[in-house]
C-alpha atoms as an extended CHARMM CRD file, in Angstrom:
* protein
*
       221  EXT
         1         1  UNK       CA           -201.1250000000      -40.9590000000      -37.2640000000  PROA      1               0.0000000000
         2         2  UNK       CA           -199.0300000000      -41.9390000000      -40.2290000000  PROA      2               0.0000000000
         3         3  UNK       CA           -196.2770000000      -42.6990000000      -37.7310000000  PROA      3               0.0000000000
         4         4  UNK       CA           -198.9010000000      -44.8380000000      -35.8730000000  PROA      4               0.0000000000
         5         5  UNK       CA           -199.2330000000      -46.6770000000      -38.7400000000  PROA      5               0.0000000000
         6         6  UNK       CA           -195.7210000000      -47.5960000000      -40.2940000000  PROA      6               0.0000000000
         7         7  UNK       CA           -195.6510000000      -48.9490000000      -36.2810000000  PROA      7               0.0000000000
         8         8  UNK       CA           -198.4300000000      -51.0530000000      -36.2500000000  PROA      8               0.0000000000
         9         9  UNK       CA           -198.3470000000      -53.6580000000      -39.0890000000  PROA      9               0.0000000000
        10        10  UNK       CA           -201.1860000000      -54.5790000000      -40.8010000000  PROA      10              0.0000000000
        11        11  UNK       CA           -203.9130000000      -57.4990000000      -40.0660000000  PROA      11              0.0000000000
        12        12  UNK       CA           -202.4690000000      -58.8340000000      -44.0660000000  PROA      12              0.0000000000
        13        13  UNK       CA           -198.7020000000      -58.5550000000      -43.1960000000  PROA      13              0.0000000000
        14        14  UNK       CA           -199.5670000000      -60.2670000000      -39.8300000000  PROA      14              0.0000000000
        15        15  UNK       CA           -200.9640000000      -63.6990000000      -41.1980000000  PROA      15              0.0000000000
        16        16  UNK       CA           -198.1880000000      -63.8760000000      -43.1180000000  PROA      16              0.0000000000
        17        17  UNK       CA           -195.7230000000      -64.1100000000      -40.8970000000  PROA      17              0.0000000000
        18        18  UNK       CA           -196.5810000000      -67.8110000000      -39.3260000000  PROA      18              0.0000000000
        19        19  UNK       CA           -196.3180000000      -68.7230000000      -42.9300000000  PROA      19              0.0000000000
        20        20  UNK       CA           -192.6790000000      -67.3130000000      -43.3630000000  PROA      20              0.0000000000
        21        21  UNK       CA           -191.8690000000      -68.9110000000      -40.4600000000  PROA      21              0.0000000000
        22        22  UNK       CA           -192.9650000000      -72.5650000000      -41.2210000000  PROA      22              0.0000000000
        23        23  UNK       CA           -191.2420000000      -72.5380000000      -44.6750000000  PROA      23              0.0000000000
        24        24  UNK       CA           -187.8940000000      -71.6300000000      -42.7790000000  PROA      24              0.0000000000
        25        25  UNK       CA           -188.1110000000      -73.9550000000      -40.4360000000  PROA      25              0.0000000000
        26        26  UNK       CA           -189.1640000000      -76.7960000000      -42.7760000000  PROA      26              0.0000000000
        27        27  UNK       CA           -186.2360000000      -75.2620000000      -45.4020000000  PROA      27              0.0000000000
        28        28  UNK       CA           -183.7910000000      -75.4840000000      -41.8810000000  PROA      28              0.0000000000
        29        29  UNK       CA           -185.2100000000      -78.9230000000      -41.2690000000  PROA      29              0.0000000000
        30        30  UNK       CA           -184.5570000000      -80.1700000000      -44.9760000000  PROA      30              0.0000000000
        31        31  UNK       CA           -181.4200000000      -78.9340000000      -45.5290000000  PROA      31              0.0000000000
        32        32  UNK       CA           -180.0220000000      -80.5850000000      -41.9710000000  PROA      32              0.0000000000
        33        33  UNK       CA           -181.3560000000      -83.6970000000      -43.4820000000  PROA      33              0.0000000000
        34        34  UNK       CA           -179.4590000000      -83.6480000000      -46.4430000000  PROA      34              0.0000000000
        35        35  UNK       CA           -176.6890000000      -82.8360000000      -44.5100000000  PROA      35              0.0000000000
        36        36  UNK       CA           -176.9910000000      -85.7060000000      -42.3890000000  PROA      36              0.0000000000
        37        37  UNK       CA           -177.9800000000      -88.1100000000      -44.8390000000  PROA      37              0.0000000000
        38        38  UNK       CA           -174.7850000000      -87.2210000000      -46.4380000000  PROA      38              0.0000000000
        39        39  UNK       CA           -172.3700000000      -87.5740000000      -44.3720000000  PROA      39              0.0000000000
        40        40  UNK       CA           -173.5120000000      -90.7440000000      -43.0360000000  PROA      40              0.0000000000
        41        41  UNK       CA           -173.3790000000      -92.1460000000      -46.7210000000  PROA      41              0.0000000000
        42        42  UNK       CA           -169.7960000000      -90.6950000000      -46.5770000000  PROA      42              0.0000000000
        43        43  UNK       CA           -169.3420000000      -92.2030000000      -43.2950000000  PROA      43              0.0000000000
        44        44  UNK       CA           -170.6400000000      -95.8210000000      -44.8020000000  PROA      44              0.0000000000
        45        45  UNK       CA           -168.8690000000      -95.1840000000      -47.8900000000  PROA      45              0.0000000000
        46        46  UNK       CA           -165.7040000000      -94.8920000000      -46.1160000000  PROA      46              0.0000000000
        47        47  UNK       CA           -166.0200000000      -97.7240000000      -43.7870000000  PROA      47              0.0000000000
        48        48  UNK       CA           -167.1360000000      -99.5370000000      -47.3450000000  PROA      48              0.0000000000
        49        49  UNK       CA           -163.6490000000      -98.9560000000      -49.2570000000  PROA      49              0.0000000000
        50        50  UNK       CA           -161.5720000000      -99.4240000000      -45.7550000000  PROA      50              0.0000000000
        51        51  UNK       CA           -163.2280000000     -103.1560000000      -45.6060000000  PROA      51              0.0000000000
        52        52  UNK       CA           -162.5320000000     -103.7060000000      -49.4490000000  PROA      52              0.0000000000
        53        53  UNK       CA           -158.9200000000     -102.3640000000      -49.2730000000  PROA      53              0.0000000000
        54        54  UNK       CA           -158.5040000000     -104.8790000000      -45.7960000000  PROA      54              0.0000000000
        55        55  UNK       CA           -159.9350000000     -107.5820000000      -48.5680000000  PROA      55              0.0000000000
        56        56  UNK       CA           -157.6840000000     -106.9540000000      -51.2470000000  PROA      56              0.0000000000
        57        57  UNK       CA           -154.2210000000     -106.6570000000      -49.1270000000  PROA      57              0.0000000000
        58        58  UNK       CA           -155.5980000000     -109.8860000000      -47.6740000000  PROA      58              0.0000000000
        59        59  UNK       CA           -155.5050000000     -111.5560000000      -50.7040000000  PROA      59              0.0000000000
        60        60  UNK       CA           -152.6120000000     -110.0850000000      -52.6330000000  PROA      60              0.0000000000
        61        61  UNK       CA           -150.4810000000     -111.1680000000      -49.2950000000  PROA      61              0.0000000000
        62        62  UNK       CA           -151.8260000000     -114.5140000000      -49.6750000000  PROA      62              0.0000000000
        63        63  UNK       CA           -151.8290000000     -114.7020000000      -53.4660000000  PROA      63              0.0000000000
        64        64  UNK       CA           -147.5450000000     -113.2970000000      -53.0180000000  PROA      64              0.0000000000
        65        65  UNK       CA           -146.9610000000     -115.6490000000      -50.7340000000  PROA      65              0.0000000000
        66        66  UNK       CA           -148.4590000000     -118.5480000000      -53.1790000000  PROA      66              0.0000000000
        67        67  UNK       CA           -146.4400000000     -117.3620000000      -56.0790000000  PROA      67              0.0000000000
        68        68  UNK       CA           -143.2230000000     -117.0230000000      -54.4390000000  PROA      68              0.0000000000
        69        69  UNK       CA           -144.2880000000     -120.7070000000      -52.8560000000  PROA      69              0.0000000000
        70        70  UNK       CA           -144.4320000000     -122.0860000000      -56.6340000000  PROA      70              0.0000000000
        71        71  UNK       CA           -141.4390000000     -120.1690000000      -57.8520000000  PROA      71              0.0000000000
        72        72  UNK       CA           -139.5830000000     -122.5700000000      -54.7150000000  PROA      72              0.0000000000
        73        73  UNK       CA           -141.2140000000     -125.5370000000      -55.8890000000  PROA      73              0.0000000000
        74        74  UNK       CA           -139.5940000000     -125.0840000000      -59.4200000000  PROA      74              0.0000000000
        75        75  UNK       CA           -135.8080000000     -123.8400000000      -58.1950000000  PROA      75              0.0000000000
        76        76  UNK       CA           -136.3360000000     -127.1680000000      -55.8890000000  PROA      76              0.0000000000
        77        77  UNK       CA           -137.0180000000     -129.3250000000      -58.9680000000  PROA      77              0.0000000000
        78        78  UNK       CA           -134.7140000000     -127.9450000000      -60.6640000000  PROA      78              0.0000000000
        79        79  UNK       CA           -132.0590000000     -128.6320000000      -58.5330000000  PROA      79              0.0000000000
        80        80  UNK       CA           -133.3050000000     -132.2110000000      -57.7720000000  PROA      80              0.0000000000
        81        81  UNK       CA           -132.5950000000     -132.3630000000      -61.1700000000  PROA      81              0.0000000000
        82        82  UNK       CA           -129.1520000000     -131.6860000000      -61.0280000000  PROA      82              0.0000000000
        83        83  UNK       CA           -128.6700000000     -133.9450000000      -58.0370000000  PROA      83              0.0000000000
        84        84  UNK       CA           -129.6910000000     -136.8600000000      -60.2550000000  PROA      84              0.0000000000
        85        85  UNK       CA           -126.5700000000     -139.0380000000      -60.7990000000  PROA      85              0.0000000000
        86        86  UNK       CA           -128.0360000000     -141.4270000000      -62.8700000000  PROA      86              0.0000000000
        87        87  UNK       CA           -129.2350000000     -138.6210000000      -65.2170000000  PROA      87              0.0000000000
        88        88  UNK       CA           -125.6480000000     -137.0780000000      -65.0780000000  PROA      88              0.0000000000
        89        89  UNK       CA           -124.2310000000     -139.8770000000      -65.8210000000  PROA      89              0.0000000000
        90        90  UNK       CA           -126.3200000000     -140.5670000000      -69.3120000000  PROA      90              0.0000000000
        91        91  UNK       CA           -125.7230000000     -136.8020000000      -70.1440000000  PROA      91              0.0000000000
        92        92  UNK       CA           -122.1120000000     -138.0720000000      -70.4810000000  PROA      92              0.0000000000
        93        93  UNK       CA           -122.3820000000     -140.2570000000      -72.0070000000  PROA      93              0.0000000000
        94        94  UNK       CA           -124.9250000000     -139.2090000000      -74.4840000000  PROA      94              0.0000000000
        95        95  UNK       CA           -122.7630000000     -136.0910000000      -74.8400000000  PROA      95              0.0000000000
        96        96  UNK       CA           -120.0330000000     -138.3330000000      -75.9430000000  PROA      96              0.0000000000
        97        97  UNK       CA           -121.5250000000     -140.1620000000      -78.8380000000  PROA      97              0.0000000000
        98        98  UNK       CA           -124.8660000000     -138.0360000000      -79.5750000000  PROA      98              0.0000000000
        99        99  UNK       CA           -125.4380000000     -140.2840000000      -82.1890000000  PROA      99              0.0000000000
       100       100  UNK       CA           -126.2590000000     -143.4440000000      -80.4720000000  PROA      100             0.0000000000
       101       101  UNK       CA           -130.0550000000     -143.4810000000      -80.8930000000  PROA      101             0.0000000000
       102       102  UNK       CA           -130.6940000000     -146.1730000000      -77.9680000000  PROA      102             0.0000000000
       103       103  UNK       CA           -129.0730000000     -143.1470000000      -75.8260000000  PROA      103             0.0000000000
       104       104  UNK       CA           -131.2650000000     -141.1800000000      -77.1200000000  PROA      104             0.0000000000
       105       105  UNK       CA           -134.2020000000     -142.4040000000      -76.4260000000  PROA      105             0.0000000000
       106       106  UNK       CA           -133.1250000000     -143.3420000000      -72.8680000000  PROA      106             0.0000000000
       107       107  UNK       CA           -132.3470000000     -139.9890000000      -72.5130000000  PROA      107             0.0000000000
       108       108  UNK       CA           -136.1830000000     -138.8460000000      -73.6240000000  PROA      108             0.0000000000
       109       109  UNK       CA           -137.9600000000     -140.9370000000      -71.3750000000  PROA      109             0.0000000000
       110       110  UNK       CA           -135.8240000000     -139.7570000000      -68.7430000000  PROA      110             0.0000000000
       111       111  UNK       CA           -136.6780000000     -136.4150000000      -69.1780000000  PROA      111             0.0000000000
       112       112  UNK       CA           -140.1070000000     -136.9330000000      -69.8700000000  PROA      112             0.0000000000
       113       113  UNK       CA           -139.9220000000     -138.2340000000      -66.3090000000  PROA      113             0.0000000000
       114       114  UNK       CA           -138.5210000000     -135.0180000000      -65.5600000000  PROA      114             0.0000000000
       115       115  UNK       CA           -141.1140000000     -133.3210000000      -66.9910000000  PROA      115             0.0000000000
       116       116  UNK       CA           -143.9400000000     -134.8040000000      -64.2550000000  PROA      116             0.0000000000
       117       117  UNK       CA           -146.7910000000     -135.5220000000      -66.2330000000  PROA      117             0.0000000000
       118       118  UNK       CA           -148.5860000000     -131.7390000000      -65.8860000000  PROA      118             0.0000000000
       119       119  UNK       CA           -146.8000000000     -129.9380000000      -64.1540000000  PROA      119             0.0000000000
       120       120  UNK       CA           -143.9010000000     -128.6230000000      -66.9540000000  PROA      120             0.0000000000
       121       121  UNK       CA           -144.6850000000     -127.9320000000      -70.6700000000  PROA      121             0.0000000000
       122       122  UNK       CA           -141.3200000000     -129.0620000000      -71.7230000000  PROA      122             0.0000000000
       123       123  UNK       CA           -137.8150000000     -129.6870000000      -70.7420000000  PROA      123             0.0000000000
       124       124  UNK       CA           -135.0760000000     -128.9120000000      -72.9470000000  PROA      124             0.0000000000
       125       125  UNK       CA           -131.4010000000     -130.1450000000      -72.7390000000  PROA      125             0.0000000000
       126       126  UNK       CA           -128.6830000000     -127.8690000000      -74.0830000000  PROA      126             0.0000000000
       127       127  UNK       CA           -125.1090000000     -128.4290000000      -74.2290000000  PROA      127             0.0000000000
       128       128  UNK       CA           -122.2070000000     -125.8320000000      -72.8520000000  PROA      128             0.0000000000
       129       129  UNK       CA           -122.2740000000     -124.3310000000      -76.4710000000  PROA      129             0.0000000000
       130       130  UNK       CA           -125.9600000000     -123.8780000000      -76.1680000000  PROA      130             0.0000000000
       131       131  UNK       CA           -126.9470000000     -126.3060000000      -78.8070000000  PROA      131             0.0000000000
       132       132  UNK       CA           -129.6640000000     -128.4800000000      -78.5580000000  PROA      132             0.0000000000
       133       133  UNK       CA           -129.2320000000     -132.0480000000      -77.4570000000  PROA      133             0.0000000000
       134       134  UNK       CA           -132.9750000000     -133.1580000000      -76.3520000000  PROA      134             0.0000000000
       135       135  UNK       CA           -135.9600000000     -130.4580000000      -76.7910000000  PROA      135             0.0000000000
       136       136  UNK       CA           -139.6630000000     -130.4130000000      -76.0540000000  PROA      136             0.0000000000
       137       137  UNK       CA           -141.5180000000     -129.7960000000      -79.5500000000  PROA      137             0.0000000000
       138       138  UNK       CA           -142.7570000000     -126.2150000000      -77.9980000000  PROA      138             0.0000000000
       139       139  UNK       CA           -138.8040000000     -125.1640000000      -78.0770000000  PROA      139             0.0000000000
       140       140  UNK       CA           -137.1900000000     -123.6010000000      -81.6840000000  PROA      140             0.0000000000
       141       141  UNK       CA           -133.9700000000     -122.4520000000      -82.0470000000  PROA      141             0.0000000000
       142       142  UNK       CA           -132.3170000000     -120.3850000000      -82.2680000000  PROA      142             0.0000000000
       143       143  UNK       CA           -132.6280000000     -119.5280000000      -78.4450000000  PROA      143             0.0000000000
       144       144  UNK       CA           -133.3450000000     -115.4940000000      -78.1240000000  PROA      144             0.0000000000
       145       145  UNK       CA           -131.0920000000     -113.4470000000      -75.9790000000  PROA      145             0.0000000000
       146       146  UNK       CA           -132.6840000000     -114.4160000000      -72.8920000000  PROA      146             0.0000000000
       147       147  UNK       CA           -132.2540000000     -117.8080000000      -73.0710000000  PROA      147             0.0000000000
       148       148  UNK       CA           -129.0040000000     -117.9040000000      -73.6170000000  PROA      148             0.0000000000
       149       149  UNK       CA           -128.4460000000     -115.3800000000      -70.5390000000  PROA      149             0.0000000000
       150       150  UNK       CA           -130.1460000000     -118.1620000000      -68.3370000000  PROA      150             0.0000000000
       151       151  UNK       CA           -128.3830000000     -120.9970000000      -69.7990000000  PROA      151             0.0000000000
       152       152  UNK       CA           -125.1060000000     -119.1760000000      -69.2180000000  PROA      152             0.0000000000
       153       153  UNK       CA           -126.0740000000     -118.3390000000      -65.3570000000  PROA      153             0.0000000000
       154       154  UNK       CA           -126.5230000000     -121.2460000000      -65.1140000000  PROA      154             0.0000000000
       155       155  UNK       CA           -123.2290000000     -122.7390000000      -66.2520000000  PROA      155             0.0000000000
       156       156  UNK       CA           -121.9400000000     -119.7310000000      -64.0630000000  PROA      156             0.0000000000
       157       157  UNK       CA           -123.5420000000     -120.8290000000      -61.0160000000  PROA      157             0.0000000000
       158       158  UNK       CA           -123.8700000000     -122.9490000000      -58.6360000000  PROA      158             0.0000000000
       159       159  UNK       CA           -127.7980000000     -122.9270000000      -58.3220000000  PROA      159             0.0000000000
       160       160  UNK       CA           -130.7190000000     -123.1200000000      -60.2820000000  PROA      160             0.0000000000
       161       161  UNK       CA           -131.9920000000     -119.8270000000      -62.0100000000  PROA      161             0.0000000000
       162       162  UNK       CA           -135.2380000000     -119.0850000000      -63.5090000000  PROA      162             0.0000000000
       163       163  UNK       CA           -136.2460000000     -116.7770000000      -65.6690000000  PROA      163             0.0000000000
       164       164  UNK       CA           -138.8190000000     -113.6040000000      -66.3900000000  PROA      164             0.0000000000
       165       165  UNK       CA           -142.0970000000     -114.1570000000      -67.9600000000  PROA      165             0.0000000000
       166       166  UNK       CA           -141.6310000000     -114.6190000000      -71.5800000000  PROA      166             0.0000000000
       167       167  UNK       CA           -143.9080000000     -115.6210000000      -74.8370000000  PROA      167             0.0000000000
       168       168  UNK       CA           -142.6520000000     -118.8680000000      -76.1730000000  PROA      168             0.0000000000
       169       169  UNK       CA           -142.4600000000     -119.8080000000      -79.8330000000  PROA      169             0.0000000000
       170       170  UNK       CA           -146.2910000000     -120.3180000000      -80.2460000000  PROA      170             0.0000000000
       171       171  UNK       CA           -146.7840000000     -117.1210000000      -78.1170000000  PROA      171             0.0000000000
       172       172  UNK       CA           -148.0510000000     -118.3740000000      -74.9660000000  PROA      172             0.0000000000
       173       173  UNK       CA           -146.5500000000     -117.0800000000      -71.7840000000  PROA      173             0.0000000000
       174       174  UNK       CA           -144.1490000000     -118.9170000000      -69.8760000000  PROA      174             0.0000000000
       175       175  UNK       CA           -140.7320000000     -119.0300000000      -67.5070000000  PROA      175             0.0000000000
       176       176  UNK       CA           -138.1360000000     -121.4220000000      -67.5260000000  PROA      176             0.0000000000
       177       177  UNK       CA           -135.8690000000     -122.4010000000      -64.6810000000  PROA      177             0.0000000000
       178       178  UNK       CA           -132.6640000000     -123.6320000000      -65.5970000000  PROA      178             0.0000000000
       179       179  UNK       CA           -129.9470000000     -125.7710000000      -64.0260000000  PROA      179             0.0000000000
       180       180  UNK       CA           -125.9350000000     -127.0520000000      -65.1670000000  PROA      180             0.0000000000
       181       181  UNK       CA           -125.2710000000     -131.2260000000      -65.0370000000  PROA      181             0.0000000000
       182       182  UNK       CA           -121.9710000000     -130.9580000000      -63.2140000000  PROA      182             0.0000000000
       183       183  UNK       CA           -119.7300000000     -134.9180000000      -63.6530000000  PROA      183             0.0000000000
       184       184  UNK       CA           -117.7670000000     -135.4050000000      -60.6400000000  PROA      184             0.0000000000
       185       185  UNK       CA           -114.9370000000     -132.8380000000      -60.9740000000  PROA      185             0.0000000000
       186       186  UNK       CA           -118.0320000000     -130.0690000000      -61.4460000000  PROA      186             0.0000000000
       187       187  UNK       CA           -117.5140000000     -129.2670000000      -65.0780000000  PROA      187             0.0000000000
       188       188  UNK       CA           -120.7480000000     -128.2000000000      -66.6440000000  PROA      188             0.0000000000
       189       189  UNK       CA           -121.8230000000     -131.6010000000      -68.8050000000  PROA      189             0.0000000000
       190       190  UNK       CA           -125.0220000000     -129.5320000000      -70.1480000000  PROA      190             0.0000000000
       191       191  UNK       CA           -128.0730000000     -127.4350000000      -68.4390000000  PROA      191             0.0000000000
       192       192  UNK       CA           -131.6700000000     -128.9120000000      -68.1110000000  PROA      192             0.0000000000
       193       193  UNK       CA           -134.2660000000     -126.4640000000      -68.6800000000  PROA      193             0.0000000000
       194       194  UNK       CA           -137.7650000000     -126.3330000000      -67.0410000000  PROA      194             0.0000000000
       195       195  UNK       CA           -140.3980000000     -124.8880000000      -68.8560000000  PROA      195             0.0000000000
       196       196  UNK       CA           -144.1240000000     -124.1590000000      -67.1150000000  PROA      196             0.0000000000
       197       197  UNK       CA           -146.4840000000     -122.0760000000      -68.5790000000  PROA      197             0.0000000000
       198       198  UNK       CA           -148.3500000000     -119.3770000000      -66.9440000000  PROA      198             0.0000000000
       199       199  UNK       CA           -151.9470000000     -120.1750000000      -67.7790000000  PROA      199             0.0000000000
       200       200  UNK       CA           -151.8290000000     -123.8200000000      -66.4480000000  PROA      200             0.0000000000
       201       201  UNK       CA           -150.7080000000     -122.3000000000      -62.7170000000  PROA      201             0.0000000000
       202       202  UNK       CA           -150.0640000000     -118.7790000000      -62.0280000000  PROA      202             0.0000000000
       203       203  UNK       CA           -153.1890000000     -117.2060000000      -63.6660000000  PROA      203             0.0000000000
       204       204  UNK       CA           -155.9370000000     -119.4980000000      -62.1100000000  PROA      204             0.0000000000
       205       205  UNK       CA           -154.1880000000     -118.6800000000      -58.9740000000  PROA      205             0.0000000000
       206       206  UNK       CA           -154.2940000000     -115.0220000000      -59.3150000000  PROA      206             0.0000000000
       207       207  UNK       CA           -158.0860000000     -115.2210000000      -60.6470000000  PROA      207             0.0000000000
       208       208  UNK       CA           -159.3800000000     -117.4780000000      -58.1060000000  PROA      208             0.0000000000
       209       209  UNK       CA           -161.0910000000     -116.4330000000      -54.7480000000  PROA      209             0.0000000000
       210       210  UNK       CA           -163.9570000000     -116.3060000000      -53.6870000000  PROA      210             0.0000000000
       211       211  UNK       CA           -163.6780000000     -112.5900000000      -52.0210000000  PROA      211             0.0000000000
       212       212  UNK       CA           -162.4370000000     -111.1530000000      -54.8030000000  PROA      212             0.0000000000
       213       213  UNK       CA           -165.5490000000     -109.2480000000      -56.7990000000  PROA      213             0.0000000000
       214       214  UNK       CA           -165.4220000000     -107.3250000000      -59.4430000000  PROA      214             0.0000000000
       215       215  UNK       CA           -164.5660000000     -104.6690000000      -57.9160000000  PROA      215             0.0000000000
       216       216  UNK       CA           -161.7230000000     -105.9790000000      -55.7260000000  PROA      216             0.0000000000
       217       217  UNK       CA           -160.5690000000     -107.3620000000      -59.6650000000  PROA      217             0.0000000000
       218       218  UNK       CA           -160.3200000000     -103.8700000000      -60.6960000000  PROA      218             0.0000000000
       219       219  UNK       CA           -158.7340000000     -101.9870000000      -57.8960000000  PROA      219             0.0000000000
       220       220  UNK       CA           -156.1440000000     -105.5010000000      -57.6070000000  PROA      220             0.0000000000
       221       221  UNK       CA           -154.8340000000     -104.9960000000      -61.3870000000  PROA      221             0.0000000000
């Protein structure tokens, strides 16, 4: 009889099987969800950060090709510049009596030509001995170290150099491009000097786009 018993379970342990069963099932159920539910949020996630990343190398292609587009545009001024007989010739002959003040002034206007309205902050002229002959008012001397290592590349050379980002006298940043005023047997007469400044260019073109968020901002810098 006992034997019978620990066989047969009782009417109490019977009903409460059906209940054991349903929690499982619904625990099974729940947790299968969650399962699912994350990994498609991984899944969308994914596909999220792929799109963004497509965005961003997008844009920091087209924003490269941009900048190295500008940097062009100033070694090709630059070396307009120094194609300019009519400015090589004043440099002469400025150079050879810097004291004549109606040279001077010619001089001036010319580079203020030079300068194209917006597009340069200032244009400096600077003899082979690296002093001053004509200067923007946002150039001091003396000329720091890398200054004078562009103006003498450019005496070196043959081409127009420009320089790294640097903080100018009133700290804002800026590059220069620089370029020797050859007379006819190719002897440097002095180097013209180029100076834009970053903030009036190069960082609205970085900042602007439309498809760049917040987000895009961050993971780009």
């Amino acid at each position: 009889c006992f034997s019978d018993a620990m066989k047969t379970p009782s009417p109490a342990l019977r009903s409460h099987w059906p209940q054991q069963a349903f929690v499982t099932i619904v625990t099974l159920i729940g947790l299968a969800w969650v399962a699912g539910s994350y990994g498609y949020y991984r899944s969308e996630l994914e596909k999220a950060l792929q799109v963004e990343h497509q965005t961003l190398d997008a844009i920091g292609r087209l924003k490269s090709a941009q900048i190295e587009h500008w940097r062009a545009e100033r070694l090709a001024d630059a070396t307009r510049v120094a194609s300019n007989l009519a400015l090589r010739q004043e440099t002469e002959l400025l150079l050879r009596d810097p004291a004549r003040q109606d040279r001077l002034a010619e001089m001036q206007q010319r580079l203020q030509v030079e300068k194209m309205v917006s597009v340069y902050s200032s244009v400096l002229l600077i003899d082979p001995r690296q002093q001053t002959v004509l200067a923007g008012s946002d150039i001091r001397e003396p000329f720091d170290a890398a200054t004078q290592s562009l103006v003498a590349a450019a005496i070196a050379g043959n081409d127009a150099v420009i320089s790294s980002f640097f903080r100018d006298s009133k700290g804002i940043v800026s590059i220069d491009v620089a370029v020797a005023l050859r007379n006819a047997g190719r002897k440097p007469l002095a180097v013209v000097i180029l100076r834009s400044r970053a903030q009036d260019y190069l960082y609205p073109l970085i900042q602007a786009s439309s498809e760049l968020r917040s987000s895009g901002e961050t993971l780009l810098f």
